[in-house]
N, C-alpha and C positions, 0 to 999 in steps of 0.2 A: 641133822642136829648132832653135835660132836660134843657140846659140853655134858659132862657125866651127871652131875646134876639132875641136868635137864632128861635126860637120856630117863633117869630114876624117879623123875618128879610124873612124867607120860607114864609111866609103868606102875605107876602107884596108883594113878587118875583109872589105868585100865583095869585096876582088880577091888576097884572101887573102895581104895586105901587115900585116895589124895585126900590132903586139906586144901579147902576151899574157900580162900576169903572174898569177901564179898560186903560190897555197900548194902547197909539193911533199908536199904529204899530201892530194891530192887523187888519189883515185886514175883512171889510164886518161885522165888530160890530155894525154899526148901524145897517145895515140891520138884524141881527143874534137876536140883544139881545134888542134892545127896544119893543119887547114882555112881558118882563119880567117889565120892565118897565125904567126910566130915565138912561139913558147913558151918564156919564161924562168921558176923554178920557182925559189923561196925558200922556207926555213923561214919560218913566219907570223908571228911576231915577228921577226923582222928584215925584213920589209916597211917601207919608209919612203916618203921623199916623192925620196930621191935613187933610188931603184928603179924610182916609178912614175912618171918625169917625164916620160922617152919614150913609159909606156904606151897602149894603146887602150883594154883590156880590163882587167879587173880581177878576178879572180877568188879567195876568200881563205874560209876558218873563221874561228874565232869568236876566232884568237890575234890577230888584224890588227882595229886601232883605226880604222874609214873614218869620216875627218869633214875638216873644212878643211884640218888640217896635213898630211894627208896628201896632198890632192888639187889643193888650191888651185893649183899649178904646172905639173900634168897638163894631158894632153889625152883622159883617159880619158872615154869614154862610154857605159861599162855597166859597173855594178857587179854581180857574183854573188858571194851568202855561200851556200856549199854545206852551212848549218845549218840548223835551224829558227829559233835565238834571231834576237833582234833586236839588243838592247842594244848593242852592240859597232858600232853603224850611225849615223849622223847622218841619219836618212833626211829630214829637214826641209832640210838641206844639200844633200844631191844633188834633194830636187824644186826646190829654189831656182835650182842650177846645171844645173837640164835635164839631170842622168846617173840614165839607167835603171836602177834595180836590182831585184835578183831576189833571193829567199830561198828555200830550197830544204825551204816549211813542210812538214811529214807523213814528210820522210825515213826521218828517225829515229826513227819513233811505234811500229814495231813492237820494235825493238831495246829501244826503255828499259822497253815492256811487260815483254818476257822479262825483263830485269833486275831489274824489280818483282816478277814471281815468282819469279824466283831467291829474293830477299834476304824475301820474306814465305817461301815455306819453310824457308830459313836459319832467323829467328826464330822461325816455329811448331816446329821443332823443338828450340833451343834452349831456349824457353821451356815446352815440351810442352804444346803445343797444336796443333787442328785447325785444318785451312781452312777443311775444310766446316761452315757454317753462322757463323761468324764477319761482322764486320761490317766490310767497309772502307769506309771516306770518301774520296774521289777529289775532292781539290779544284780543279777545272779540268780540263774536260772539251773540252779539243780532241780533237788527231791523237793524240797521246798518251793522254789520261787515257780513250776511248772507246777504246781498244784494250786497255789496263790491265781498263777493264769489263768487255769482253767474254771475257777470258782469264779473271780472279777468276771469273766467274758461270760459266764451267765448271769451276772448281773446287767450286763449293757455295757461293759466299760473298755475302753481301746485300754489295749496294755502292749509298749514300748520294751522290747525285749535288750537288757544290756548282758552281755557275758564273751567276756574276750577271748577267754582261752576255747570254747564252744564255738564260737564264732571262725577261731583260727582251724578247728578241725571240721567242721562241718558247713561252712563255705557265712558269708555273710549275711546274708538276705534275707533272714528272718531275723536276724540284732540289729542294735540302732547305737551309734556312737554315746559313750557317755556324757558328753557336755551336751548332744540334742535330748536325751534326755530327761537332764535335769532343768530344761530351757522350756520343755516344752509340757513339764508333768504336770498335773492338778494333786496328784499324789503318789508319794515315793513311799518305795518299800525295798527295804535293804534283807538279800539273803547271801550273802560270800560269805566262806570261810575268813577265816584270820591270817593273814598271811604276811613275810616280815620282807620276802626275799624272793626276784625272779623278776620275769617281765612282766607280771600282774600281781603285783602284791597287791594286800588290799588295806594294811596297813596305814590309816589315816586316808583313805582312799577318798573320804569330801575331807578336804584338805580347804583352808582358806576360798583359792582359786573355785576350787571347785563349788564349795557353799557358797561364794558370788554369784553364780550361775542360777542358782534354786528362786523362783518367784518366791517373793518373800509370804504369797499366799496359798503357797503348796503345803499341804500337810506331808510332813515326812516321818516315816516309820522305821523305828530299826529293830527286829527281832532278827538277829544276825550273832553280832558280836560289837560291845563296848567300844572299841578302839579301832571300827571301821570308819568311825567319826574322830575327826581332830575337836575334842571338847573343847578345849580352850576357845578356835575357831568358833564354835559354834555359839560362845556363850556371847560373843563378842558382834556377831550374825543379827542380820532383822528377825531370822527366822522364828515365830512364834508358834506354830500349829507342828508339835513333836508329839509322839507317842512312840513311848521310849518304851522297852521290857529289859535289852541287854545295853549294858553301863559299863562306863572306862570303870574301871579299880575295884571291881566288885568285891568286896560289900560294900567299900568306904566310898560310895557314891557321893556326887557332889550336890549339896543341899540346893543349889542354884535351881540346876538339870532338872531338878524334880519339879520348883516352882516352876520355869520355863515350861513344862510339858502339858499338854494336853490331856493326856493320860500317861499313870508312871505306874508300871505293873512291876516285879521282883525278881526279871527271868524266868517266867512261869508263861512263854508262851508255847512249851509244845509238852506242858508237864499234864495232858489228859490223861488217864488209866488207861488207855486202851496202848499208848505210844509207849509209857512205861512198861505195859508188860510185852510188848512186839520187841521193846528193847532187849529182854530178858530169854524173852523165845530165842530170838537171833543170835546172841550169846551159845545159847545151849546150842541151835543147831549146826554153830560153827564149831563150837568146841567137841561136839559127835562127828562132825569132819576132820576135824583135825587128828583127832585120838585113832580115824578110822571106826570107829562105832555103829552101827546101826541107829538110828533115830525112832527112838519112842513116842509116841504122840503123847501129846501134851496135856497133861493132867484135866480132865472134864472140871473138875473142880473149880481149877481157875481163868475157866468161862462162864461160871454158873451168873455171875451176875452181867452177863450179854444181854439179857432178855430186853425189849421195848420198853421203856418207858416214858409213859404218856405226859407230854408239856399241858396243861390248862393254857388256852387263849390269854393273850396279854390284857391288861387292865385296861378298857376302853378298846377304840376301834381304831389300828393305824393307821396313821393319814398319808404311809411314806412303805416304799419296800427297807428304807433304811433306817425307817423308825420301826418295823416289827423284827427287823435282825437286831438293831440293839436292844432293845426288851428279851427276846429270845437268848442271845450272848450272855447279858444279867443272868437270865435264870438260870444257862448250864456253867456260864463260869466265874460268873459272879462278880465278872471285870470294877464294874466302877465299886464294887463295896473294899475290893483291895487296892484301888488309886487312892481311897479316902484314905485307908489305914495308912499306906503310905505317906500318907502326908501329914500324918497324926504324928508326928517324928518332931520335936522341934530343936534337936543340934546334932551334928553331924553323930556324932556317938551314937544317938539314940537311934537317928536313922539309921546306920550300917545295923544295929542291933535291932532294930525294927526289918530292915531288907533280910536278912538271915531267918529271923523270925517266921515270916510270911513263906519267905519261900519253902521251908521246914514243913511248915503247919498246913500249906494250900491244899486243901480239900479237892481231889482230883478229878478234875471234870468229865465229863464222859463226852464223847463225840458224836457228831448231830447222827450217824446211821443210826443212833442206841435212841434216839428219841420219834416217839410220832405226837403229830400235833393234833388236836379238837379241832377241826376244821370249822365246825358250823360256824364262829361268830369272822372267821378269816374270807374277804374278798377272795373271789372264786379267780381272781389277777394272781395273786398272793402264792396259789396250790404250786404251778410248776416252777418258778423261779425255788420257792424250798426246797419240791422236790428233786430240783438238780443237782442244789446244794447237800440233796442226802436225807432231810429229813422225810420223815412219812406224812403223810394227810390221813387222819381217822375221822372217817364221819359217823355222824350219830345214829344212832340205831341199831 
């Protein structure tokens, strides 16, 4: 590191003098980072450049814009985005300006899995259909879409592996082109990055052409990113079985998309407590790397609420492995009661102020290892398919 700044911003963080700004949806910051030194904590869109003028550290999600105007007057020298995405990063900007930054990839990969199964048995049951033996396409097989696999394939369901640049290093044979598919899916689940530029952008990636291709009876997913989809394309599409969570023009979503959808959640598919504070961890134990530091373990406190907690049997007896996953979904994350809010919106205003709203306010779900189920009234079929997915079976007595 050569700029002096920066040089004095690391020297400050080591005698636990730095300022430290930080999105205050970050959870267990105090606890994590006032080592380092003073913790100042802003909603993530009002992060600006008069905020982080003084700062050392920088620590933000994916509502904070980091690139010149925010930084250029700083003496910040480490950047942490406690998300997986990128987009929202100038990372060509801080290699140029020598500031560290760190992203917090795989956080969220198990969170938006359970979310993919929530909203695929939402629609198998909607649609009265099975899992098992169904065929999902997972386009983009990272931290996410390799967790999504591994969940689906305990349910029964073939999954069609698309990822090009994986594919190019690691020989073909276990990916499948993408027009077979989308030719051949019962249900598509979109996880790539955003990308604008290269041999696999993914930018408008179902493009016209490509949304030709999709049975018009495929349910397709994207908890990815907005604008992996050509909207316009799409509104224009037979395509009717969507369930959407990330949207072109976030917040100012389009009033359509939402009717078109099967289910419209607010980008809240990998927003569980346990992904937010892994976020936060990861953060810290990079910026303990970076500094050179020794690594503290992690405050007890902010695992105190790990413990089990016990689901009660769903209302009635399920007649479906996809009708007691979506009753189970409801309870931990409450899916269809924020598809309705969402739709409680009636003009674009109110929606983008309604999508902000929700995603603010969402009550952060916990993930199925944190829950065990009341076995007795559940089909003794029912116990392992759970517990592959991670839940526990408590029987009575």
């Amino acid at each position: 590191m050569t700029d002096p700044k920066h040089r004095a911003a690391v020297e400050r963080a080591r005698r636990m003098k730095a300022v430290v700004v930080c999105d205050q949806a970050l959870p267990g910051a105090a606890a994590l980072f006032t080592r380092f030194g003073e913790v100042r904590r802003y909603p993530g869109e009002q992060i600006d450049a008069a905020i982080v003028r003084d700062a050392d550290i920088l620590l933000v999600r994916s509502r904070t814009r980091v690139d010149a105007e925010l930084l250029d007057a700083s003496s910040v020298a480490f950047v942490g985005s406690a998300v997986a995405g990128r987009d929202h990063i100038d990372e060509r900007y801080l290699r140029e300006r020598g500031i560290a930054c760190l992203c917090a990839d795989g956080c969220n990969a198990n969170a938006v899995a359970e979310y993919v199964i929530i909203t695929l048995a939402h629609t198998a049951v909607r649609l009265q259909r099975p899992l098992a033996g169904q065929t999902l396409a997972i386009i983009g097989v990272g931290h996410v879409g390799r967790a999504v696999a591994a969940k689906a394939r305990h349910l029964g369901m073939r999954c069609l592996l698309n990822d090009p640049p994986r594919a190019q290093r690691e020989g073909a044979t276990a990916f499948t082109e993408l027009a077979t598919c989308l030719r051949n899916a019962d249900f598509i689940s979109l996880h790539t990055p955003l990308t604008y530029s290269g041999e696999h952008a993914t930018f408008h990636l179902l493009d016209q052409r490509n949304l030709t291709r999709i049975n018009p009876e495929t349910v397709l997913i994207n908890a990815a990113r907005g604008a992996v989809i050509d909207q316009n394309a799409l509104l224009r599409s037979d395509l009717h079985h969507l369930v959407i969570d990330c949207w072109d023009h976030e917040p100012a979503i389009h009033p359509e998309m939402v009717r078109r959808a099967l289910i419209a959640t607010p980008h809240i598919a990998g927003a569980s407590h346990e992904a937010r504070l892994a976020g936060s961890v990861m953060l810290y134990q990079g910026l303990c790397r970076f500094l050179g530091e020794q690594e503290a373990a992690v405050p007890a406190d902010l695992l105190a609420d790990a413990a089990l907690k016990t689901l009660p049997p769903p209302a009635g007896i399920p007649a479906s492995l996809a009708e007691l996953l979506a009753a189970l979904g409801d309870t931990t994350a409450g899916i269809t009661a924020v598809d309705r809010q969402m739709r409680s919106a009636t003009n674009p205003e109110s929606l983008a102020q309604q999508f902000v709203a929700l995603r603010r306010s969402y009550d952060f779900r916990h993930e199925w290892r944190r829950y065990a189920i009341d076995g007795h009234r559940l089909s003794a079929g029912f116990h392992q398919p759970l517990q592959r997915l991670e839940f526990r079976i408590r029987s009575p007595g």
